[in-house]
C-alpha positions as CSV (number, residue, x, y, z in Angstrom):
1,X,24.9,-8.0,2.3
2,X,22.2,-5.8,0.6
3,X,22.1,-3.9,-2.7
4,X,22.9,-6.6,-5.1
5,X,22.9,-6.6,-7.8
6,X,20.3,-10.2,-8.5
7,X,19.6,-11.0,-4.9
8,X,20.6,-10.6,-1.6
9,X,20.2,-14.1,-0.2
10,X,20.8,-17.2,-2.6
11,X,20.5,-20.6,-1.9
12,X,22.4,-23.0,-4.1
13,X,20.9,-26.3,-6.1
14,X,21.2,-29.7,-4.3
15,X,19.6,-33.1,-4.4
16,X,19.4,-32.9,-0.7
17,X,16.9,-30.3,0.9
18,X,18.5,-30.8,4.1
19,X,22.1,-29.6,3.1
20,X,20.1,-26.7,1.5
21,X,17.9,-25.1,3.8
22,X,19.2,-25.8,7.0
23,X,20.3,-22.2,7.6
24,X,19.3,-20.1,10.4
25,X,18.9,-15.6,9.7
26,X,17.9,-13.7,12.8
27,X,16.6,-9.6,12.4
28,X,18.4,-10.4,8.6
29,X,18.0,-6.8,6.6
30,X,18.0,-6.7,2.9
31,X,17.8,-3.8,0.3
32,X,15.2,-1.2,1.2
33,X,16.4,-1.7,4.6
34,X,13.5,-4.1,4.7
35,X,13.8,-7.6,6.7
36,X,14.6,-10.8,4.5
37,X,12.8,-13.7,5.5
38,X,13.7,-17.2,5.6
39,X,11.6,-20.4,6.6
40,X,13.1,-24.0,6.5
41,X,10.0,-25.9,7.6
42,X,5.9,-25.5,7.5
43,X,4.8,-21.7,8.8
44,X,1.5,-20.1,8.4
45,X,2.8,-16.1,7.2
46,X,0.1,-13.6,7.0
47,X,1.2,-9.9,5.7
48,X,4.3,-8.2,5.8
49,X,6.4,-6.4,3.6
50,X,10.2,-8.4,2.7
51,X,12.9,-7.1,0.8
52,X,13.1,-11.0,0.0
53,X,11.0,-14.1,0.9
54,X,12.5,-17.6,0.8
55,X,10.6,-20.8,1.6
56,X,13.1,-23.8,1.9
57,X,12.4,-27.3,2.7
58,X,8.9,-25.6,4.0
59,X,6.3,-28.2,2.9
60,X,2.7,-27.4,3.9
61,X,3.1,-23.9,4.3
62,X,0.2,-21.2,4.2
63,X,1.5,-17.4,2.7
64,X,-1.1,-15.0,2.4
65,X,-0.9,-11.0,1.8
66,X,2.7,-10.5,2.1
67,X,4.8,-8.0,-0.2
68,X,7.8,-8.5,-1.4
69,X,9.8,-5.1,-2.7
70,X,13.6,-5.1,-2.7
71,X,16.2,-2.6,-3.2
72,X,14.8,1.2,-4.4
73,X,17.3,1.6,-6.7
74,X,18.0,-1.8,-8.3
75,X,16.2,-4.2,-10.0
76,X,16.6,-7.7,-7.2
77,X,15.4,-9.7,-5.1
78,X,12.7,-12.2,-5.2
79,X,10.1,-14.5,-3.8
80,X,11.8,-17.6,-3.8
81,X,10.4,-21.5,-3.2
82,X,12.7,-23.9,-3.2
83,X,12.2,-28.1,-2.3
84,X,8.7,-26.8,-0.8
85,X,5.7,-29.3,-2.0
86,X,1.8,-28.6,-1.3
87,X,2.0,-25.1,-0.1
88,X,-0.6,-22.6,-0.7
89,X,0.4,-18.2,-1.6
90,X,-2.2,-16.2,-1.9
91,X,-3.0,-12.1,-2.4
92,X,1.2,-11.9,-3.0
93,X,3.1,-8.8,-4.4
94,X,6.1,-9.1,-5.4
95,X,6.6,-5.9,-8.6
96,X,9.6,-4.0,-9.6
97,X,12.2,-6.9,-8.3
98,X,14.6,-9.6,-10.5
99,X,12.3,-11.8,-10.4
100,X,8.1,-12.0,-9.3
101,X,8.2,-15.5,-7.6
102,X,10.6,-18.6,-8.7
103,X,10.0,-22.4,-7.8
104,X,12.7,-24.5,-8.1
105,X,12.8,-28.2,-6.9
106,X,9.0,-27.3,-6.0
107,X,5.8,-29.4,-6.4
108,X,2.0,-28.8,-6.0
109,X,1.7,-25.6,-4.9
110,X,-1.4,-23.4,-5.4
111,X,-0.4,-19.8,-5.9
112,X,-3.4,-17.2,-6.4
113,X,-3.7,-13.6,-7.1
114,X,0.0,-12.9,-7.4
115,X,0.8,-9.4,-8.3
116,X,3.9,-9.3,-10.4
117,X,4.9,-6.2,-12.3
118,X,7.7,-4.9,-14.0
119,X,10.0,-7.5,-12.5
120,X,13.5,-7.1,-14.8
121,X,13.1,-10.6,-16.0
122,X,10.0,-12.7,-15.2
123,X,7.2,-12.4,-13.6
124,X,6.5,-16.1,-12.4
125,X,9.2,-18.5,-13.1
126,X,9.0,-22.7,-12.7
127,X,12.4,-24.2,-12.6
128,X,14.2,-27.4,-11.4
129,X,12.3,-30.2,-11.7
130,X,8.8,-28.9,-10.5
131,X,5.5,-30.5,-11.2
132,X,2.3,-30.3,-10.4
133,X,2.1,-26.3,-9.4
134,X,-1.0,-23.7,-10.2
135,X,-1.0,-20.3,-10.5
136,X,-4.6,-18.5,-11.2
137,X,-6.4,-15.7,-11.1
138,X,-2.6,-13.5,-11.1
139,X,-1.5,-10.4,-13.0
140,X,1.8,-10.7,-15.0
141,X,2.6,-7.8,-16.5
142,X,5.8,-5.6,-18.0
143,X,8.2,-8.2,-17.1
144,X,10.1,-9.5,-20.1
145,X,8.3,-13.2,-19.9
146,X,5.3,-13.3,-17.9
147,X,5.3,-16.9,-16.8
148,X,8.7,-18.9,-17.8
149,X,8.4,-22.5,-16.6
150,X,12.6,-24.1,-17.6
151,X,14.5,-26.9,-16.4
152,X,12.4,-30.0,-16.6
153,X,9.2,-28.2,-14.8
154,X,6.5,-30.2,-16.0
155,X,2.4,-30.2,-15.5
156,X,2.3,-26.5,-15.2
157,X,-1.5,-25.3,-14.6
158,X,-1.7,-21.3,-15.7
159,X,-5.9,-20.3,-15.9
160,X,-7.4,-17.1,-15.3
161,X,-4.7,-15.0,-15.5
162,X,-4.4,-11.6,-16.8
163,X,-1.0,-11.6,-19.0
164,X,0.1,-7.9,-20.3
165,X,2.6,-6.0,-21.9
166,X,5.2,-8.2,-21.3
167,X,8.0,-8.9,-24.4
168,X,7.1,-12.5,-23.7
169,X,3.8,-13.6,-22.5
170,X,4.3,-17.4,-21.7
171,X,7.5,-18.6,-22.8
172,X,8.3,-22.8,-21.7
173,X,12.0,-24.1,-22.4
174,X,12.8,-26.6,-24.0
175,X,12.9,-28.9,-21.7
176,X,9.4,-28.8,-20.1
177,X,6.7,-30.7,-21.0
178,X,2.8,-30.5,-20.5
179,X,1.3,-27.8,-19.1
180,X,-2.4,-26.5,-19.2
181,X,-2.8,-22.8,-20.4
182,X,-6.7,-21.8,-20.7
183,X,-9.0,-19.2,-19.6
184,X,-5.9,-16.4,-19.4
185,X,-6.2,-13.0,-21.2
186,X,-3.0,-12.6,-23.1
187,X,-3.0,-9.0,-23.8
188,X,-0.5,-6.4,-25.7
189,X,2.8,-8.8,-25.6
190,X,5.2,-8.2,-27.8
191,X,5.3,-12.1,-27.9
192,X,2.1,-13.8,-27.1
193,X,3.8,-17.7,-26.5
194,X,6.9,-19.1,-27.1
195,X,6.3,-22.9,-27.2
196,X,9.6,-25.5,-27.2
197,X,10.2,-27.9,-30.2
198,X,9.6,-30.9,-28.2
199,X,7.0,-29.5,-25.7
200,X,3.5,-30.9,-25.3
201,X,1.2,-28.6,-23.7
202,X,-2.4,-27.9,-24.1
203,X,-3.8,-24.0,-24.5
204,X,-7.0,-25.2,-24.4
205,X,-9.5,-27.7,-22.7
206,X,-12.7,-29.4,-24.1
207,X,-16.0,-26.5,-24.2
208,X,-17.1,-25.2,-21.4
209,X,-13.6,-24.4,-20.3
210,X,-12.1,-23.2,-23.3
211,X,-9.4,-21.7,-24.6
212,X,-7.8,-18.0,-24.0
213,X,-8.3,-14.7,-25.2
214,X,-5.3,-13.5,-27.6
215,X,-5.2,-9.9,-28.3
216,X,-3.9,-10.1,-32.0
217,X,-5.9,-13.0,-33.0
218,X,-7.0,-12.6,-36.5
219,X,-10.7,-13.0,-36.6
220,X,-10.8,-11.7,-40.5
């Protein structure tokens, strides 16, 4: 169905890939009357416009320059990666949806130059026992957390970002554990960071890299 109110397509949580994502959708139309589409092992994908994207059990794969835009009324949909490892997304839009992009069960994967603005609730979300995963060189902005790694996502690399005018700029639950934050401009949040009580992460790296530029830092 289409017009929902989250998403039109969801895929529940399993220990076992296989039981997950071994679904087949043919000419599958979303919200927008846009096609939804769903890949269950390694594809190269280059452009495009979805009303939703999910990558399932798709290890290896290679997005570049695809859109993601889902209903035109209502606030769903999402880019979704789900028990994918080592893939690469680049030059992705995915604005005015639920969610930007969400990881869940997801490990090493390189996204750059994501576009993800005024998403209802985050822009780039880590979930679900991921590791290892990068974003750079993306714009997060007027979401109400910019970049929200939860549920035992751990080694989280965010640099050269540009986060803006979201209520939360980087906010980690409690139950992640060290990420590297550096070299991101964290501009005009209501919230700069929210950082867990028992979280270890770093928001700087040893000179030349650096640290990042906070907006309402105090320099008096």
């Amino acid at each position: 169905s289409k017009e929902n109110n989250s998403a039109d397509l969801t895929v529940g949580v399993n220990i076992d890939p296989v039981l997950e994502c071994d679904n087949t959708f043919t000419n599958t139309t979303g919200s927008g009357d846009r096609p939804i589409g769903y890949f269950n092992s390694q594809v190269n994908l280059t452009g495009g416009e979805y009303s939703q994207l999910v990558f399932c059990n798709a290890n290896g794969s290679d997005v570049r320059g695809v859109t993601v835009n889902g209903s035109d009324t209502k606030f769903n949909n999402y880019l979704a990666v789900l028990f994918t490892d080592s893939a690469n997304f680049a030059h992705i839009i995915s604005s005015n949806n639920s969610v930007g992009m969400y990881l869940g069960d997801s490990s090493r994967n390189v996204i750059n130059d994501l576009e993800a603005v005024s998403n209802s609730t985050v822009g780039a979300m880590f979930g679900n026992h991921s590791s290892g995963n990068s974003i750079t060189n993306s714009l997060l902005e007027n979401n109400f957390a910019g970049i929200n790694p939860i549920n035992s996502s751990n080694n989280l690399t965010a640099s050269n970002n540009v986060i803006t005018n979201n209520v939360v700029g980087f906010m980690e639950g409690d139950s992640t554990n060290g990420h590297l934050v550096f070299n991101n401009d964290f501009i005009s949040n209501t919230t700069q960071a929210v950082i867990g009580p028992t979280v270890a992460s770093a928001f700087n790296e040893a000179l030349p890299v650096g640290g990042n530029y906070w907006s309402d830092f105090d320099t008096s």
